[in-house]
N, C-alpha and C positions, 0 to 999 in steps of 0.2 A: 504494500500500500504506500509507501514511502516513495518509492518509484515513481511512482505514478503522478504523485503528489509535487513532486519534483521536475520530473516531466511536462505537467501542468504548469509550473510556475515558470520553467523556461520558453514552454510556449508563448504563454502570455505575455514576457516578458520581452521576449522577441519582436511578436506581434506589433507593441508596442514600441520597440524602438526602429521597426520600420516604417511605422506612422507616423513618431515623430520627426524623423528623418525628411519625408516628404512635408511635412508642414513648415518644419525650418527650410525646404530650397523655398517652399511659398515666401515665406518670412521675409528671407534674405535675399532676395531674388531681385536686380537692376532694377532700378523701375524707370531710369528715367531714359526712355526710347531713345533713337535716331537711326536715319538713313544708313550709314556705314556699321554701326552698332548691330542690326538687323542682316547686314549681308552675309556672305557664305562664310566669308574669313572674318573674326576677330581683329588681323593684327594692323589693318590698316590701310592696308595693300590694295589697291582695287584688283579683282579676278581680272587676267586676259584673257581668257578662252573658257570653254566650258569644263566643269568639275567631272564629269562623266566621261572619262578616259577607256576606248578599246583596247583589251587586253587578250593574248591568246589564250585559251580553254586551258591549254599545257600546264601553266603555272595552278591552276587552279587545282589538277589532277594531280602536280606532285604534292601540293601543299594537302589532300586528300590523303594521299598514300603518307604521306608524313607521319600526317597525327592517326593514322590506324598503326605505325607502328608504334609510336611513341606512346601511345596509349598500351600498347604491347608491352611493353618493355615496365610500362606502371605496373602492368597487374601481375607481371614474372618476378620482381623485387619482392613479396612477400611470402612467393613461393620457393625464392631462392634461400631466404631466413629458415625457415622452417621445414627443408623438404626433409629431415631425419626425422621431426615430429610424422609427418602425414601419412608417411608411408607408401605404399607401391600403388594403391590406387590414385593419389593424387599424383604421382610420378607420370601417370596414364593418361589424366586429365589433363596434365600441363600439356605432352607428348599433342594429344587431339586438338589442344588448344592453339600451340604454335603449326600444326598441318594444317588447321581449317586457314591459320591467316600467309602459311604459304602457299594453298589454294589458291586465296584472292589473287596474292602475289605472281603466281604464274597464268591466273585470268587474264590483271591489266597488260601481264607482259603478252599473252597471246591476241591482245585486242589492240597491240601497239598503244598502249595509254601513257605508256613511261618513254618513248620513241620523240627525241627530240625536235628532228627536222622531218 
């Protein structure tokens, strides 16, 4: 019951300091408008061209494959701690875990996704 109780009170407390969080940007928030103030840049600068730059799909696809690894590599660090705790079934687990994301990995490479030129 203590638990719970506690649980509760971090809830609530939470809750509340992300209300008040938004009511201080209200608070504190500029008030007093203008033309340059309002524009895309803060620093003063008038934009020359348009903000909305074409970029090739590529960058996007490696920054993709990126963080499926490095998200990889997150969730291997606490299986690396503990694998004499776990034992041979989670030795298995990791084993499926890293084959399903070299799977992926020889997908994008057979769909040329990683293919620079």
């Amino acid at each position: 019951m203590k638990e719970l109780v506690c649980l509760a009170i971090f809830i609530i407390l939470s809750t509340l300091f992300g209300i008040a969080m938004v009511v201080a940007g209200f608070v504190c928030e500029y008030k007093k408008k203008s033309q340059l103030k309002s524009s895309t840049y803060e620093c003063g600068i008038k934009p020359s061209e348009d903000a909305r730059i074409m970029f090739d799909i590529k960058y996007f696809n490696y920054a993709v494959m990126f963080l499926i690894f490095d998200i990889e590599t997150i969730f291997l660090y606490p299986f690396a701690v503990f694998v004499n705790a776990l034992g041979l079934f989670a030795v298995i687990e990791a084993f499926i875990f890293v084959g399903m994301l070299l799977l992926g990995l020889f997908f994008a490479i057979n769909k040329k996704m990683l293919r620079w030129i």
